[in-house]
C-alpha positions as CSV (number, residue, x, y, z in Angstrom):
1,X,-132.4,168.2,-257.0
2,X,-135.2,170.2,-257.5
3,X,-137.7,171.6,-255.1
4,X,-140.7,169.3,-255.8
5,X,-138.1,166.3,-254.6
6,X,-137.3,168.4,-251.9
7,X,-141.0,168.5,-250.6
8,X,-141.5,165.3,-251.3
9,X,-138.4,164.4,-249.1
10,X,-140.2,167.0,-246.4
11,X,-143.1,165.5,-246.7
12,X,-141.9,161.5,-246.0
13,X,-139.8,162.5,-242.9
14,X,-143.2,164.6,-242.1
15,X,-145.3,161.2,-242.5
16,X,-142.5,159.7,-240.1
17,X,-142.8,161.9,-237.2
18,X,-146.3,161.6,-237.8
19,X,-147.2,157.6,-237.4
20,X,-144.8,157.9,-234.2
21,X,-147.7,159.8,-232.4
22,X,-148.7,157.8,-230.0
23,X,-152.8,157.7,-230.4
24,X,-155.3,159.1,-227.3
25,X,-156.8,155.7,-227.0
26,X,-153.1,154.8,-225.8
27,X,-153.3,157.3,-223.1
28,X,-156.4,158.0,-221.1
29,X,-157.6,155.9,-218.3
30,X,-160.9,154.2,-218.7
31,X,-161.5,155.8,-222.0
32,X,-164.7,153.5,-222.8
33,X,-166.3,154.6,-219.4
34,X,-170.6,155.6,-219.5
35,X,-171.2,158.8,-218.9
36,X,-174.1,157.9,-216.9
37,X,-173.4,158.6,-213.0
38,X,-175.8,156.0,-212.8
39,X,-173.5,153.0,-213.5
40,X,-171.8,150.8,-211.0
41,X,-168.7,148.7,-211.0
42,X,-168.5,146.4,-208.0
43,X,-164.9,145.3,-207.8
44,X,-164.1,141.8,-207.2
45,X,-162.0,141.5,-204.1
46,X,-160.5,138.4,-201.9
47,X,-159.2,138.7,-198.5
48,X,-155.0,137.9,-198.0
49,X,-154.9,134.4,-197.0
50,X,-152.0,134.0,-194.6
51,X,-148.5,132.3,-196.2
52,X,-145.5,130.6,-195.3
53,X,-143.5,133.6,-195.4
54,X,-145.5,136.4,-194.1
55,X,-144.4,138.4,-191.8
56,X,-147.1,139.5,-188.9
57,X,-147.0,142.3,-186.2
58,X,-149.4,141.2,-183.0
59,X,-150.1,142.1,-180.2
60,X,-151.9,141.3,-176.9
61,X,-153.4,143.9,-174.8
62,X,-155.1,143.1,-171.0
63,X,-155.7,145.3,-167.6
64,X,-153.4,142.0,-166.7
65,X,-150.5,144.2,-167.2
66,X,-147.7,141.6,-166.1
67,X,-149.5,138.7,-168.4
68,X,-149.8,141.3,-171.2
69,X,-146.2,142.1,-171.1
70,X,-145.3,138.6,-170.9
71,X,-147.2,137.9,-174.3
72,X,-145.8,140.6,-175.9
73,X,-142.3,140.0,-177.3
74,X,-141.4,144.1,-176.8
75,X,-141.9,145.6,-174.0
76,X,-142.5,148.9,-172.4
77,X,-140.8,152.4,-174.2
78,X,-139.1,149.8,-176.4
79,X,-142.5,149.0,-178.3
80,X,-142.0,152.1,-180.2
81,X,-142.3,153.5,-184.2
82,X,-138.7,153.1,-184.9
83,X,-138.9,149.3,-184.6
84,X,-141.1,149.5,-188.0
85,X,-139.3,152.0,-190.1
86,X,-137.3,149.9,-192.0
87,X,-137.7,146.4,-193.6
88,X,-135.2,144.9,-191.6
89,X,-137.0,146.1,-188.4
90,X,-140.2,144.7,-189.6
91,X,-138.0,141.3,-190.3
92,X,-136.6,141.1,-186.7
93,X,-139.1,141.9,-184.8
94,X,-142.5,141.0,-186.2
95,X,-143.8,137.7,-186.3
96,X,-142.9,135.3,-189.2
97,X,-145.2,132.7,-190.1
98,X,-142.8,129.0,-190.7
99,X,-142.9,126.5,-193.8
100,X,-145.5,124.4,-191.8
101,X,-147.8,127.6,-191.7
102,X,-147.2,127.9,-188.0
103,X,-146.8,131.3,-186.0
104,X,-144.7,131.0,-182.5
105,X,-145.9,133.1,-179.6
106,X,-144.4,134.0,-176.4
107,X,-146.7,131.6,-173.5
108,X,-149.0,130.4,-176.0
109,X,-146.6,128.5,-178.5
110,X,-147.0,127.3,-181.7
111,X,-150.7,128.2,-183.9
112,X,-151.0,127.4,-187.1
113,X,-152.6,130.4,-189.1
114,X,-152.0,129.7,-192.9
115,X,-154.6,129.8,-195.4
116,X,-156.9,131.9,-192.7
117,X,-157.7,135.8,-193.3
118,X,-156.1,138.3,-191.2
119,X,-159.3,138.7,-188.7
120,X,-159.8,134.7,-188.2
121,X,-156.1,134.7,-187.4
122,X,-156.9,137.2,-185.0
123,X,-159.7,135.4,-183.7
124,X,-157.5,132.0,-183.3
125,X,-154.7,133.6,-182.0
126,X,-157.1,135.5,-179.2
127,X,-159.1,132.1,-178.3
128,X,-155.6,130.7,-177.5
129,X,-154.7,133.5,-175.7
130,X,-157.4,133.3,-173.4
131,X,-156.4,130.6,-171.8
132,X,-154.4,132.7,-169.8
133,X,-155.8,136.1,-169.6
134,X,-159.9,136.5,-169.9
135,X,-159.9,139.8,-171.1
136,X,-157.3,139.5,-173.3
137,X,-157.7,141.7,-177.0
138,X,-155.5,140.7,-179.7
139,X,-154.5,143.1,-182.5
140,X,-152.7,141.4,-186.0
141,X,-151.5,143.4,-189.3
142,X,-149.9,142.4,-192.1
143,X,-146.4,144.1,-192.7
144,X,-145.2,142.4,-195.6
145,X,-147.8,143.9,-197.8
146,X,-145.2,145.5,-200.2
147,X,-145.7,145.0,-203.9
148,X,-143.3,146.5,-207.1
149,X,-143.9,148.8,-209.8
150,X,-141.5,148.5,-212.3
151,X,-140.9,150.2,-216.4
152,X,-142.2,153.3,-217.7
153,X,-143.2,154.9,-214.7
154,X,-141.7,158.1,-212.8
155,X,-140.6,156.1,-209.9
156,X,-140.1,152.4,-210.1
157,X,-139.5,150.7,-206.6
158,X,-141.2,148.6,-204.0
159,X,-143.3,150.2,-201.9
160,X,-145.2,149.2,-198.5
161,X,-148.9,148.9,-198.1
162,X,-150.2,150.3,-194.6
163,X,-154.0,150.0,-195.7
164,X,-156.1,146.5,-195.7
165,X,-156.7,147.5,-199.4
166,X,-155.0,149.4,-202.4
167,X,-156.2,149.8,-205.6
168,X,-153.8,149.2,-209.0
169,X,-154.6,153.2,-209.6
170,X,-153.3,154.1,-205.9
171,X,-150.0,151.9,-206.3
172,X,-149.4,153.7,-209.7
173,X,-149.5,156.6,-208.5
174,X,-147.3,156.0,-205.3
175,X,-144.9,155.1,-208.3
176,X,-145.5,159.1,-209.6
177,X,-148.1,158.1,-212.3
178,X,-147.3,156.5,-216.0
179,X,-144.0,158.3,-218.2
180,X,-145.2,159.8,-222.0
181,X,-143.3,156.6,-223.2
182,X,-145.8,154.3,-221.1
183,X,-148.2,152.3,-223.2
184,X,-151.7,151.6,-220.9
185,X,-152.8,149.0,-223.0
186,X,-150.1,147.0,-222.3
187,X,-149.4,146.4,-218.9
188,X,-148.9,143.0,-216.3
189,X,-148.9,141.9,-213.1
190,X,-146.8,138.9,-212.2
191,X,-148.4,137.7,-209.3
192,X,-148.1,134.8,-206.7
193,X,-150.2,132.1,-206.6
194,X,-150.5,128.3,-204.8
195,X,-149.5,126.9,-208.2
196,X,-146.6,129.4,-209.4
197,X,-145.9,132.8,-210.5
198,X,-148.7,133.9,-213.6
199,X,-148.9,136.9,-215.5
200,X,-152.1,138.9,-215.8
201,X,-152.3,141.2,-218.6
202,X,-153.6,144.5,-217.9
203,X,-155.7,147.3,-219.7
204,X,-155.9,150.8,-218.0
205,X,-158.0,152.0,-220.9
206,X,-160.6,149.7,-220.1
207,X,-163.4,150.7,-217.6
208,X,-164.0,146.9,-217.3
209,X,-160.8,146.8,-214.8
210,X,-163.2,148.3,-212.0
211,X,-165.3,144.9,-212.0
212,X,-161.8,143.1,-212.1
213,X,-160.4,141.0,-209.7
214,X,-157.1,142.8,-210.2
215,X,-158.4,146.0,-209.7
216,X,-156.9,145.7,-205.8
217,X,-153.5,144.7,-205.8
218,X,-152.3,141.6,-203.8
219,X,-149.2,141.5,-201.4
220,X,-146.0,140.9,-203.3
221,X,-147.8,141.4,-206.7
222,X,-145.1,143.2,-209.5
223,X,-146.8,145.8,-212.0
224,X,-145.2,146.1,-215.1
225,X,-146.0,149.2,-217.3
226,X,-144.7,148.1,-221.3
227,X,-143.2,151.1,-223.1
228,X,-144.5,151.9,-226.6
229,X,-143.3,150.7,-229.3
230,X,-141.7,154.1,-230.8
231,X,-139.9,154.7,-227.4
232,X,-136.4,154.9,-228.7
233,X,-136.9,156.6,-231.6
234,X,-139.0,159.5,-230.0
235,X,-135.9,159.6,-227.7
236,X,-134.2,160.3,-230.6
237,X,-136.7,162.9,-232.6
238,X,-134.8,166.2,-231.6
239,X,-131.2,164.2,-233.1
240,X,-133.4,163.1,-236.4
241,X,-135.2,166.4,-237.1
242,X,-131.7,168.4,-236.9
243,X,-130.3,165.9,-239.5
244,X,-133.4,165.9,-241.7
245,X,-132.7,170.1,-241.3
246,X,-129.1,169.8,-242.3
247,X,-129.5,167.9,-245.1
248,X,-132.7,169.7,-246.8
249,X,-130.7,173.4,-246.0
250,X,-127.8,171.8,-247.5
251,X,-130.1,170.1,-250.4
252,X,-131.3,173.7,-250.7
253,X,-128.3,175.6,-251.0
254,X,-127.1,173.4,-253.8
255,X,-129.7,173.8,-255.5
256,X,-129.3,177.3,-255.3
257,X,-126.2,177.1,-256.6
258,X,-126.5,174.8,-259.2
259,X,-128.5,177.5,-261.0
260,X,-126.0,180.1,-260.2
């Protein structure tokens, strides 16, 4: 073989390693954004409507204390942080809303709550509560607001929301930001609705996403980052370069010889 197939056979595995690159467009975040401070993005957003399902931490706080302590399932030093460390604490001891939509409170009884926001179940659940106690203040939080991040990220996992509101960028990088093998034009969210599960594609390259209603994230919501298509064999560049180098030193040497 002589040396102009040889660089010709350099050259193709060269053109290879080449069109595996993955391009910049693939890779920055809002690439198409205005460079004009100027321009605003108001982000679509929609409260959490209560659901069969959620799980609910209230509480009822009055100068009443022997009322208040009666509304309040936990009492005294036992009210403490290590009943919401865990997902099983949250389970047992917060309040689960049924399959009717109904919530069951201590003294009060049963209040249905689905299909309201956070605040007007607060408000419904205080107006019932005063009834009893005329100063009564009632606090309610979501603690099922957990959602999944899942394929070519640094860490996948399911992770708990202690805000009202989190942003697709802030639960992306709770999962330690997108791998080199992540595509950003291609990603989903799989996401609950009254009808079924539906799958949203997403676009971080696009500034558009800021005016999106899935720029904040939605309880139980699962974001799947695609890899890119060449994944596998960059895995396996190092392997394929120190073949390609094998066979043109041994190519060479041949050659070399051949004219000895």
């Amino acid at each position: 073989m002589n040396i102009k197939k040889i660089l010709i056979l350099i050259l193709g595995v060269y053109l290879i390693l080449l069109s595996s690159c993955t391009s910049r467009k693939k890779i920055l975040y809002l690439r198409n954004s205005s460079t004009d401070s100027t321009t605003y993005y108001k982000s679509f957003t929609e409260e959490h409507k209560i659901v069969s399902g959620d799980v609910l931490y209230i509480n009822f706080y009055s100068f009443n204390k022997p009322l208040s302590e009666i509304f309040n399932r936990q009492q005294g030093n036992n009210r403490t942080y290590s009943m919401w460390n865990s997902a099983a604490n949250v389970y047992v001891n917060g309040f689960s809303v049924n399959d009717s939509g109904y919530v069951l409170l201590p003294m009060i009884g049963k209040i249905k709550i689905d299909n309201l926001t956070i605040n007007q179940a607060k408000d419904e659940i205080q107006n019932k509560a005063k009834a009893y106690v005329s100063d009564v203040t009632v606090i309610v939080k979501l603690l099922n607001y957990r959602y999944t991040v899942i394929g070519e990220v640094t860490r996948p996992g399911t992770f708990t929301n202690y805000n009202d509101k989190l942003t697709i960028f802030q639960a992306i990088a709770n999962a330690g930001e997108v791998t080199i093998y992540g595509n950003k034009t291609k990603t989903s969210i799989i996401r609950e609705t009254k009808k079924g599960k539906i799958v949203i594609p997403v676009d971080f390259t696009d500034v558009n996403i800021l005016a999106s209603d899935i720029y904040y994230i939605k309880p139980n919501d699962i974001i799947y980052i695609e890899p890119i298509r060449f994944k596998s064999f960059k895995q396996n560049l190092p392997n394929i370069a120190l073949l390609f180098s094998s066979i043109t030193t041994t190519i060479i040497v041949l050659n070399f010889m051949s004219r000895q």
